[in-house]
C-alpha positions in Angstrom: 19.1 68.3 59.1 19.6 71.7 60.7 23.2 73.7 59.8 25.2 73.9 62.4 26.0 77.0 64.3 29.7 78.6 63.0 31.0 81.1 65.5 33.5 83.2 63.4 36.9 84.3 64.6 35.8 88.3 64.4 32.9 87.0 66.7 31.9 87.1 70.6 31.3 83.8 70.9 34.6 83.2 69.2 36.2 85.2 71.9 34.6 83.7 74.5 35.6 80.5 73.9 39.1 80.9 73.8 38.4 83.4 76.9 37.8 80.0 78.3 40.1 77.8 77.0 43.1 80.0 78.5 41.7 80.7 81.6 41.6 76.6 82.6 45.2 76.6 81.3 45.8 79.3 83.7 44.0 77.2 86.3 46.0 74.2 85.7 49.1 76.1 86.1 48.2 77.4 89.3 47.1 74.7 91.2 50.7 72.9 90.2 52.2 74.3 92.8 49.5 73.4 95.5 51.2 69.7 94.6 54.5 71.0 96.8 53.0 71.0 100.2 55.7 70.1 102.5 55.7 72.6 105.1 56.7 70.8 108.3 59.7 72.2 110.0 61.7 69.5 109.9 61.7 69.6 106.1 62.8 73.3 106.5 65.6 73.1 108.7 68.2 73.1 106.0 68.1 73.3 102.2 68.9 68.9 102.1 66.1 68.5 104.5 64.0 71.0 102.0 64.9 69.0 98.8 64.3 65.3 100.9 61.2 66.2 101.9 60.1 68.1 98.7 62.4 67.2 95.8 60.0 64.8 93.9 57.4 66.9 94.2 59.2 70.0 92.7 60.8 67.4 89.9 56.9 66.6 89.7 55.8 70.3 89.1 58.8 71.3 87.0 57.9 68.3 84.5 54.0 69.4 84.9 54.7 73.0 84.4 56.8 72.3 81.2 53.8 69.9 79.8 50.9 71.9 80.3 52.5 75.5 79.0 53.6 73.0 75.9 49.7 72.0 75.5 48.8 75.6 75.8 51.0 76.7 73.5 50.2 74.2 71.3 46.0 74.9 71.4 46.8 78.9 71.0 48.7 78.3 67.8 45.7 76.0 66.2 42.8 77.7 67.7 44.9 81.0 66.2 45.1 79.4 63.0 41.1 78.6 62.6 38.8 81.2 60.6 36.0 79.7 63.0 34.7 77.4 65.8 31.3 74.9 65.9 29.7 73.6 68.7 31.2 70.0 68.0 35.2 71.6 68.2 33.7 73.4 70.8 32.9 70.3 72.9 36.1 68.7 71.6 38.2 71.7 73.2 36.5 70.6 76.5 37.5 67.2 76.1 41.1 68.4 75.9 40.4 70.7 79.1 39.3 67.9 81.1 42.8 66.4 80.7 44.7 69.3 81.3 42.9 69.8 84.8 43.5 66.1 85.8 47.3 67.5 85.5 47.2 68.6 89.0 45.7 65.3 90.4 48.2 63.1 88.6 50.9 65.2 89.5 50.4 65.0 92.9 50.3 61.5 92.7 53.6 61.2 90.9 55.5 63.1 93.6 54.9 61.8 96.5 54.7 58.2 95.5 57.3 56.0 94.7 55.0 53.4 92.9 54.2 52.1 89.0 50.4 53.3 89.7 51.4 57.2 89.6 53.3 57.3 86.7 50.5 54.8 85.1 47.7 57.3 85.6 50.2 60.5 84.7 51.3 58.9 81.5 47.8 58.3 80.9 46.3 61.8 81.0 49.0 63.4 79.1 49.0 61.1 76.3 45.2 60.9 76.2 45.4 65.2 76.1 47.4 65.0 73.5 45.6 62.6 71.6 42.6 64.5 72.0 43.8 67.6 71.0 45.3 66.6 67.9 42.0 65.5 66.8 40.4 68.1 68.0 42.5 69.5 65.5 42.3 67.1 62.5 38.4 67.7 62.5 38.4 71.7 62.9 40.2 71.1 59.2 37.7 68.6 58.3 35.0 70.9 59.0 36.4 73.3 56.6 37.2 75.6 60.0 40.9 76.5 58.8 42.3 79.1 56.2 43.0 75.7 53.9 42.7 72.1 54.2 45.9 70.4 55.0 47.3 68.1 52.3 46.7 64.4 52.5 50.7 64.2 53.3 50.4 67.4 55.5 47.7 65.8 57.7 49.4 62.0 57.7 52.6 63.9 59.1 50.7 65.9 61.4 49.7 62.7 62.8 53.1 61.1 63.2 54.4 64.1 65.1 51.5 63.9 67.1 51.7 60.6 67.6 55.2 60.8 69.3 54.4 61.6 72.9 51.5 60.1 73.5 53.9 56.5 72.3 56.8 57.9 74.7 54.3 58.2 77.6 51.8 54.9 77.1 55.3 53.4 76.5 57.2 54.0 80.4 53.5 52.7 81.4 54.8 48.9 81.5 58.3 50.0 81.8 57.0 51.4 85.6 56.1 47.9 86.6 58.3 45.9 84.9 61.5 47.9 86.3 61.0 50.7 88.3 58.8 53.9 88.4 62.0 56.6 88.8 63.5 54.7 85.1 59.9 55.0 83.4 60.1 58.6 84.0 63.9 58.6 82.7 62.4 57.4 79.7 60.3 60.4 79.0 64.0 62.1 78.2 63.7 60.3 74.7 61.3 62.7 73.9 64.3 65.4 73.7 65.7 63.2 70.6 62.3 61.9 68.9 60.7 64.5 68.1 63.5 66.7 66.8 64.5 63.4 65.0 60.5 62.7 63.4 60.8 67.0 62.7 63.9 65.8 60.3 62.6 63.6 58.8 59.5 64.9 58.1 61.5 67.8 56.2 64.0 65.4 54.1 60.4 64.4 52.9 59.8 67.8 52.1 56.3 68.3 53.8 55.8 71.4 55.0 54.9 71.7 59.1 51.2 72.8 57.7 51.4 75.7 61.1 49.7 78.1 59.0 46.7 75.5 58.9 46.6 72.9 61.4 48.9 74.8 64.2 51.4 73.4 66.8 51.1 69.7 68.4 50.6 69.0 71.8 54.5 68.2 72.3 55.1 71.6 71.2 56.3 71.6 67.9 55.2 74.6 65.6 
């Protein structure tokens, strides 16, 4: 079986593929804000008529905005912290890109429609993005890509933290239909308290964070 190809961090190809990776984040961003389209004049003959007409969609876009800087953050830190890429973490990287340019599309969606459907498919993409880029991470370490392979501890951690949004989101999926979509996306608010909670105790367990070799997770801790 043939070895394969290992772009190293002082390399082009390295470059190039991170080159890539932060120019769809970039993307993403931008086309946020083509979500908030409202232009009529009715909806901009006073600031209440503005925020009727456009509120949801600017709630939409703030949330959005938030999330996909998060992710990007998050993919800087553990593509910083690799000594090297493949072709396979490569093509895992893309997966992860594909789900932070459906952003956009679900976004849309989730402002300008008051139904369970929107916030179905929006919870969807960000917790599949995150999943995907945390293992995206766990097998850059497991291809011997990072300064030093995380800990069995370290990488069981890793996955709990990371394990925290994607729950949150997949979670307001049936609490959308079963109450109401504006309370599912309430519920995303818990994140604020989990995560700094699973960070707490994941340090009374005295595990380190493991940022020097497995990065930041997709719900932005470092």
């Amino acid at each position: 079986m043939p070895e394969q190809r290992v772009y190293r961090k002082d390399g082009v190809e390295f470059a190039r593929a991170v080159t890539f990776f932060d120019a769809i984040f970039a993307f993403a961003v931008t086309l946020l804000i083509t979500t908030v389209d409202n232009f009529e004049p009715d909806a901009w003959s006073s600031p209440s008529a503005m925020w009727s007409a456009n509120g949801s969609s600017l709630t939409a876009f703030a949330i959005s905005f938030v999330v996909v800087v998060r992710f990007w953050r998050a993919s800087h830190s553990a593509v910083a912290a690799l000594t090297a890429l493949n072709p396979r973490i490569i093509a895992l990287n893309c997966l992860v890109m594909f789900g932070v340019v459906l952003i956009p599309f679900a976004t849309e969606a989730l402002g300008k429609l008051d139904l369970p459907l929107p916030v179905a498919v929006y919870a969807a993409v960000i917790a599949g993005t995150s999943l995907a880029h945390r293992y995206m991470e766990d097998q850059a370490y497991q291809a011997g890509l990072g300064t030093r392979a995380p800990t069995a501890a370290e990488r069981r951690w890793k996955w709990i933290e990371g394990a925290v949004l994607p729950a949150v989101f997949l979670g307001s999926i049936p609490i959308a239909y079963l109450v109401a979509p504006n309370v599912a996306e309430l519920s995303w608010l818990s994140l604020l308290v989990l995560i700094p909670v699973v960070e707490r105790i994941r340090r009374r367990a005295d595990v380190p964070t493991g940022s020097r070799t497995t990065g930041s997770d997709p719900d932005g801790g470092e």
